[in-house]
C-alpha positions as CSV (number, residue, x, y, z in Angstrom):
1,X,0.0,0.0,0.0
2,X,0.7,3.3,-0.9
3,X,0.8,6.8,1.4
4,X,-2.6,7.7,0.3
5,X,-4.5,4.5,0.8
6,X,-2.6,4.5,4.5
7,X,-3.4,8.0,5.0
8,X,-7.6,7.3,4.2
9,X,-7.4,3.9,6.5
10,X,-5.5,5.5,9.6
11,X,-8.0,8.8,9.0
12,X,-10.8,5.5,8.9
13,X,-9.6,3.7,11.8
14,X,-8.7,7.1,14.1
15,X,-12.2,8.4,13.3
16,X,-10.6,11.2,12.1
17,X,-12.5,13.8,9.2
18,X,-9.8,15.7,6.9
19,X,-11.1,18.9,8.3
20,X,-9.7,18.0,11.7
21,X,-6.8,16.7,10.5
22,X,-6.0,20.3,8.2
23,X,-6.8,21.9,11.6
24,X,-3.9,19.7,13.7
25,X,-1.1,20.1,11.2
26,X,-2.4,23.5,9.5
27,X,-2.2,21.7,6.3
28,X,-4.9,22.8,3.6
29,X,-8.1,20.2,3.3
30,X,-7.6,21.0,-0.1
31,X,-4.0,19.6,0.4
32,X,-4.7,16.5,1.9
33,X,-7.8,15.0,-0.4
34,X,-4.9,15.4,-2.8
35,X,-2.2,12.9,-1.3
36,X,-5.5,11.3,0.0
37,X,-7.0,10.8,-3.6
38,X,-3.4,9.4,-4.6
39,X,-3.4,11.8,-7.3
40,X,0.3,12.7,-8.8
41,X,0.7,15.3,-5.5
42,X,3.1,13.7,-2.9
43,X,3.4,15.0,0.2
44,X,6.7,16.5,0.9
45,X,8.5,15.2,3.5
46,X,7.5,18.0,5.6
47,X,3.9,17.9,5.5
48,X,4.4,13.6,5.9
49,X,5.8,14.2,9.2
50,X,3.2,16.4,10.2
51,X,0.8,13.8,9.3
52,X,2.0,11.1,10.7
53,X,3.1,13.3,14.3
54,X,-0.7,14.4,14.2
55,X,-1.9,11.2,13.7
56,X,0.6,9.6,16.0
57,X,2.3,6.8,13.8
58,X,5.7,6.8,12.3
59,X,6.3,8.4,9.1
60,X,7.7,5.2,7.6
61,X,4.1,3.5,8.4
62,X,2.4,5.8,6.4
63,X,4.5,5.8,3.5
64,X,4.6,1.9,3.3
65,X,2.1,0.5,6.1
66,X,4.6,-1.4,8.1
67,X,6.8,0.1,11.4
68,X,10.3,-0.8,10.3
69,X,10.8,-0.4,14.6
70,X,9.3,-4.8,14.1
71,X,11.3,-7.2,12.9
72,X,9.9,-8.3,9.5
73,X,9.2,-11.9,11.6
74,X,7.0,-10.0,13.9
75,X,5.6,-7.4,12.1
76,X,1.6,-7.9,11.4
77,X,-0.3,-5.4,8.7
78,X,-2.4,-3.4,11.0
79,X,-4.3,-2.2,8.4
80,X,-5.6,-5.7,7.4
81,X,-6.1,-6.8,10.9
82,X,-8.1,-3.6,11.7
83,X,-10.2,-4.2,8.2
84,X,-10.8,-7.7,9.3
85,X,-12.2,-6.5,13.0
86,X,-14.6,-4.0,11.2
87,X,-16.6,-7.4,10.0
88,X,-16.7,-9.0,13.7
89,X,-19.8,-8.1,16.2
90,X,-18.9,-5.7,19.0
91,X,-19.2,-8.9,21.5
92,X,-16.5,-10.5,19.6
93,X,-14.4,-7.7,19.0
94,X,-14.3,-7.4,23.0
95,X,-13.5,-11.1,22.9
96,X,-10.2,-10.8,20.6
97,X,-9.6,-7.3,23.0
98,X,-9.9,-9.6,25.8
99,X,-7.4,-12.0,24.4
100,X,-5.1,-9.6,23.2
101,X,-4.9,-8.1,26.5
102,X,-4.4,-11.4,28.6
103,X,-1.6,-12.7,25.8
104,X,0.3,-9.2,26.1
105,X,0.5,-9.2,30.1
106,X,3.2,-12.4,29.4
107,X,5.3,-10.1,27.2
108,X,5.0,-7.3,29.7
């Protein structure tokens, strides 16, 4: 994936309108439903790392949807994992929460 389609699903997953973002980094809306549209405009690298600080993930996941900070063993796509959640019932997305939560105390 691609900066814009990462920049639309973080924006998805954060909740997060383009107006608010424009108003958090004092970027242009106009500005960012162009590197969100994936039109020819690229972000420079400037207005990525406002972005990403705003939106509080690391410039290198926006620009290609992994966190090089992983390992390439452990890393997971986020994205797809948070797409996939969108389909469960809320009961079951507490369940995997629940899960998640109870495996992670080990690693603690």
């Amino acid at each position: 994936m691609g900066f814009a389609e990462n920049l639309r699903d973080e924006l998805e997953y954060q909740g997060m309108q383009v107006k608010e973002l424009a108003e958090k980094t004092g970027l242009s809306i106009n500005t960012l439903n162009k590197y969100r549209s994936g039109s020819t405009v690229v972000p420079t690298v400037d207005n990525a790392a406002k972005i990403a600080k705003t939106l509080n993930v690391s410039l290198d996941y926006l620009v290609t949807g992994t966190n090089s900070e992983m390992s390439e063993e452990n890393a997971i796509d986020v994205q797809s994992l948070a797409r996939k959640l969108r389909r469960f019932s809320q009961n079951d997305v507490q369940l995997v929460t629940a899960l998640i939560d109870s495996m992670s105390e080990k690693y603690v």
